[in-house]
VEXDREN-2710 file (C-alpha; in Angstrom, 1 decimal):
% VEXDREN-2710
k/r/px/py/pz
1/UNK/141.7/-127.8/-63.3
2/UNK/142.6/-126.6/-59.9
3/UNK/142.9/-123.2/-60.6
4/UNK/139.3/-121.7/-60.2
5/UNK/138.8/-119.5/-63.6
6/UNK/138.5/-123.2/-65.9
7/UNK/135.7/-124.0/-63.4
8/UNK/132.6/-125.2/-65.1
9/UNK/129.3/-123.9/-64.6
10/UNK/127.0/-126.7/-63.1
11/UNK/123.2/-126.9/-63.2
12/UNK/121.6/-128.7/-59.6
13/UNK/118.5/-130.5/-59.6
14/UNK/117.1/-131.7/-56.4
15/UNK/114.5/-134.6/-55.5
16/UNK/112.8/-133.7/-52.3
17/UNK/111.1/-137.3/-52.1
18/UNK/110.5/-139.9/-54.0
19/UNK/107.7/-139.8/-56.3
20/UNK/108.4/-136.6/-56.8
21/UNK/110.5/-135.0/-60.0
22/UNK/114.2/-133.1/-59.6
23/UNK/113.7/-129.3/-59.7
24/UNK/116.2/-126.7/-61.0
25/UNK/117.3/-125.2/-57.6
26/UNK/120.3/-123.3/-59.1
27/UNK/124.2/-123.3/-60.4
28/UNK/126.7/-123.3/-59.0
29/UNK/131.0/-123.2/-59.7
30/UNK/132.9/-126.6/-59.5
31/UNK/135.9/-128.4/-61.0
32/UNK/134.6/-131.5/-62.0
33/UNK/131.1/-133.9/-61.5
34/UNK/132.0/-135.2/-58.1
35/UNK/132.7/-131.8/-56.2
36/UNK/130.0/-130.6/-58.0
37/UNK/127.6/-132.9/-56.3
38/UNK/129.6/-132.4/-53.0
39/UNK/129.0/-128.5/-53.6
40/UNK/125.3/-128.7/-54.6
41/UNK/124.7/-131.2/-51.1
42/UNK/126.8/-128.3/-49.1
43/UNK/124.6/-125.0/-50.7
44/UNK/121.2/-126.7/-51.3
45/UNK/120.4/-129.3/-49.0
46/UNK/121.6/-128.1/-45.8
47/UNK/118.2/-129.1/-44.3
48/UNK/117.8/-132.4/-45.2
49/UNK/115.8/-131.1/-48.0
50/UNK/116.6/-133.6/-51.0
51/UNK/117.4/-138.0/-51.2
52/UNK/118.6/-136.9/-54.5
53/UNK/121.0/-134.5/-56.6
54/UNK/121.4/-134.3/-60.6
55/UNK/124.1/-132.2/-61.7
56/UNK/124.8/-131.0/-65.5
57/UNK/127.3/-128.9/-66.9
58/UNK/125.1/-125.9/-67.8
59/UNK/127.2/-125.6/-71.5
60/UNK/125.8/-129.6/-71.8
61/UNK/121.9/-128.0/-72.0
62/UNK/120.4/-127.2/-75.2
63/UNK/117.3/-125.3/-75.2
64/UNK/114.8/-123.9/-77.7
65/UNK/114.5/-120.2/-78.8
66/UNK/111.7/-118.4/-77.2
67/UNK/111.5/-116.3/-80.5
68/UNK/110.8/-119.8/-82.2
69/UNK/108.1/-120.9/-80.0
70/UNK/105.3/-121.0/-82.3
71/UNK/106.2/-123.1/-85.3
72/UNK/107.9/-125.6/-82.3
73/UNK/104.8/-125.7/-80.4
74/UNK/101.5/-125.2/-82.8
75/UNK/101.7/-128.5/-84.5
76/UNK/100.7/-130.1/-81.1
77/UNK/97.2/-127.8/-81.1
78/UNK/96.0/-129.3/-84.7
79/UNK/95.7/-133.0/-82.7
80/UNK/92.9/-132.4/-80.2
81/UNK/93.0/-136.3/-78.9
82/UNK/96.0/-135.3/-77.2
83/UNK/93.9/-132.9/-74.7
84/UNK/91.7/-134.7/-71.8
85/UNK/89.0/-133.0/-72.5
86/UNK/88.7/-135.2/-75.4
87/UNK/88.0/-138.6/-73.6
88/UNK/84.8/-138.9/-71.7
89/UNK/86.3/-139.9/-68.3
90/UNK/83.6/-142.3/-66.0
91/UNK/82.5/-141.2/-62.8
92/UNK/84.3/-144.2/-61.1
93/UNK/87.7/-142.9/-62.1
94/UNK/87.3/-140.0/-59.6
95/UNK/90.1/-137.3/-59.4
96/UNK/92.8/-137.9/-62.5
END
């Protein structure tokens, strides 16, 4: 795979700290895993920005279809115990 029109398309994520999730930061062209994290350290954290770095080929994502959003998402509304505002929450909790 050296020659650069069978590169994959990779997806970076980046953790900035711990705690914290990966964010989608971009894509970016590499032959394989390995260079692809090499790659993603090189163009996104030239700054000592991230302790961590995901990488996915982007054809390995599945998503959902924005035109199909409501029968994937409306069963969720009918069960209102799923929404805080359900739960009485004590003073003593403070911020959640």
């Amino acid at each position: 795979m050296s020659n650069k029109d069978n590169w994959k398309i990779w997806e970076v994520f980046i953790r900035s700290r711990n705690g914290l999730s990966h964010k989608h930061v971009g894509s970016l062209h590499a032959p394989d895993a390995d260079m692809a994290i090499k790659n993603a350290r090189d163009v996104y954290t030239r700054r000592s920005e991230g302790i961590s770095i995901w990488v996915v080929p982007s054809d390995e994502i599945t998503a959902s279809n924005p035109e199909e959003n409501e029968p994937l998402f409306t069963p969720a509304d009918d069960k209102v115990y799923r929404h805080p505002t359900f739960y009485d929450i004590p003073d003593e909790i403070g911020h959640m």
